[in-house]
N, C-alpha and C positions, 0 to 999 in steps of 0.2 A: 593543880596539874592532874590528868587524866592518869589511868593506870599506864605503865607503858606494853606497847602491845608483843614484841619482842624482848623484854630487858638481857642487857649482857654486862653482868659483872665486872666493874673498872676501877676495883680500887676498895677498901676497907678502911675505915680511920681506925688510929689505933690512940697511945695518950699523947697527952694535953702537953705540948713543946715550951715552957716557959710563961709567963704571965699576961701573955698580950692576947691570949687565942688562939694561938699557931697550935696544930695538930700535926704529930707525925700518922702518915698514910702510908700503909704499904699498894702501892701498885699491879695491876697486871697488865700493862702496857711494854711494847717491846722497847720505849724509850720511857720511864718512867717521867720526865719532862711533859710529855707529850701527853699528859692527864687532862689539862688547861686548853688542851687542841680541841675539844669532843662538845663544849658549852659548857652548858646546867647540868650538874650529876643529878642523882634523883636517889634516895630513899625507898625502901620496900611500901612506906607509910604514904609516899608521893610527897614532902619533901622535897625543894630542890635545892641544888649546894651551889654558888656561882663561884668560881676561886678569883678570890683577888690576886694572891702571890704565890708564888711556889718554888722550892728553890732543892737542892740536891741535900740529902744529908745519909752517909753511909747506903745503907742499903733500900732505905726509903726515902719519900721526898718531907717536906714541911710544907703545909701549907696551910694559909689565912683564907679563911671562906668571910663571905660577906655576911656580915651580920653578928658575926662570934668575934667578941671583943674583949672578952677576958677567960681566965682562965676556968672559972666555973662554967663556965657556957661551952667550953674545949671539954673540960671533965665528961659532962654529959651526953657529949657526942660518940664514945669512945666504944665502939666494937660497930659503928654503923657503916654498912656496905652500901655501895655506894654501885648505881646502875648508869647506862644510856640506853637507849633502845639502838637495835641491829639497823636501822636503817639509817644511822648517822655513823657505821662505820665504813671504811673503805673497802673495796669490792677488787682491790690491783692485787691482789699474792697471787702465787704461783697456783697450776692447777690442781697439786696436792697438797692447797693450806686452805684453811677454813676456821671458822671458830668453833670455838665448844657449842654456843648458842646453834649452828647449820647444823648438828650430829642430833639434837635432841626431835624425837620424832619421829626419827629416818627408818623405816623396816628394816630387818636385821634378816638376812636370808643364807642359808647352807648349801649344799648339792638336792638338798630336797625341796628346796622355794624358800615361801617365808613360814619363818619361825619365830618373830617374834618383833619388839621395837624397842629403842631406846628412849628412856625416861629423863636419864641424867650422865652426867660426866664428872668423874670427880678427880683428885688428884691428893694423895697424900702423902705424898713427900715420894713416890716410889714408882712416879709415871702415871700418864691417864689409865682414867678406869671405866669403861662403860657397864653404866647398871641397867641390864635389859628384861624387860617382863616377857619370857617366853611361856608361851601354852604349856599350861597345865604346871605351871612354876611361877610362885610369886614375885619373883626376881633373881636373877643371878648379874655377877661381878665379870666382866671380860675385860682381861688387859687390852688396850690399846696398844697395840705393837700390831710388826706388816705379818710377821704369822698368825695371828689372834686370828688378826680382819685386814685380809692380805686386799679387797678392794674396797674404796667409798666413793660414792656415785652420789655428789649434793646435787644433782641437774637430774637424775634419775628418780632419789629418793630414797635411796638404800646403800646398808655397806652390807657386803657378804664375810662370812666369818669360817673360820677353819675352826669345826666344832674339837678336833683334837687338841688342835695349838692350842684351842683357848678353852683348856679344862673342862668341857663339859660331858668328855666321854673319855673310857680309858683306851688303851691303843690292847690290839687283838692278844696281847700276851696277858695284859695284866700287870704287866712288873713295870720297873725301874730301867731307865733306859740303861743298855750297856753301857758298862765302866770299866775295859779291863783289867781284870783281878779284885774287883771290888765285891766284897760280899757284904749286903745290906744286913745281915745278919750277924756276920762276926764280929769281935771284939777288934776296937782299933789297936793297934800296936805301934810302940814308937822302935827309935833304935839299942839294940840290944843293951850297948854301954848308957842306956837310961834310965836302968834299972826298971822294978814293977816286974808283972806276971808276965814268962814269953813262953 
């Protein structure tokens, strides 16, 4: 198998389910069933995975790939992510859904033009993250949120970003946004009948 020319991320194997070769897979498909819809997975190494069976189990699926027949063969499968390329996915969502793989690329521009592009997308436990290489910066981190990058234009080729929302300049004060009565500097205090310093 050829490198693929797009790959998008469908899945990771994780360990060896039992003695027969079954693998538990965590998913990133919105029906995790719907792994076995897609073909041949494929390997960073080009690899390809065919599922035989797949069946639901807690939060991931189980599944017997062709060819892995027992559990030493499962064992050594175990952390390999698992690809298809972007043009054997469906193209119907809405006009503000798109995959991670459409964002990688895409110019990144402000009220001043472009400023830079996006490299990668990542996601660690705490919402998308876009990691963008802007001029004369090796890379910075912009949450994915609508005030971050309040537009994205996959037909254009660009999302525009709100350099404020998305940390990369402070706002004209300098400080902390209002909090009434909050002083970033004072000691916190509880209620009086709680004893400690008042």
């Amino acid at each position: 198998m050829s490198k693929l020319e797009n790959p998008v991320q469908m899945a990771v194997i994780g360990a060896a389910h039992g003695i027969k070769g079954e693998l538990r897979v965590k998913t990133f498909t919105g029906d995790p069933l719907a792994l076995a819809d897609y073909g041949p997975l494929y390997a960073k190494d080009g690899r390809a995975f065919q599922i035989n069976d797949i069946r639901p189990a807690g939060t991931v699926v189980v599944v017997r790939f062709k060819g892995v027949s027992d559990r030493n063969a499962a064992e050594a499968l175990a952390g390999t992510e698992l690809f298809v390329d972007r043009s054997v996915l469906p193209d119907d969502g809405e006009e503000d859904e798109f995959y991670h793989a459409d964002l990688i690329g895409l110019e990144v521009r402000d009220e001043t033009g472009a400023v830079g592009r996006i490299v990668a997308v990542h996601n660690f436990g705490g919402g998308d993250i876009l990691d963008v290489t802007l001029a004369g910066r090796k890379g910075v981190l912009i949450p994915f949120t609508q005030a971050a990058v309040p537009e994205v234009s996959i037909a254009e080729g660009f999302v525009r970003i709100d350099p404020l929302a998305a940390g990369l300049v402070e706002d004209e004060d300098g400080e902390a946004p209002d909090h009434d009565g909050f002083d970033p500097k004072g000691r916190p205090r509880g209620p009086k009948d709680a004893g400690g310093n008042r």
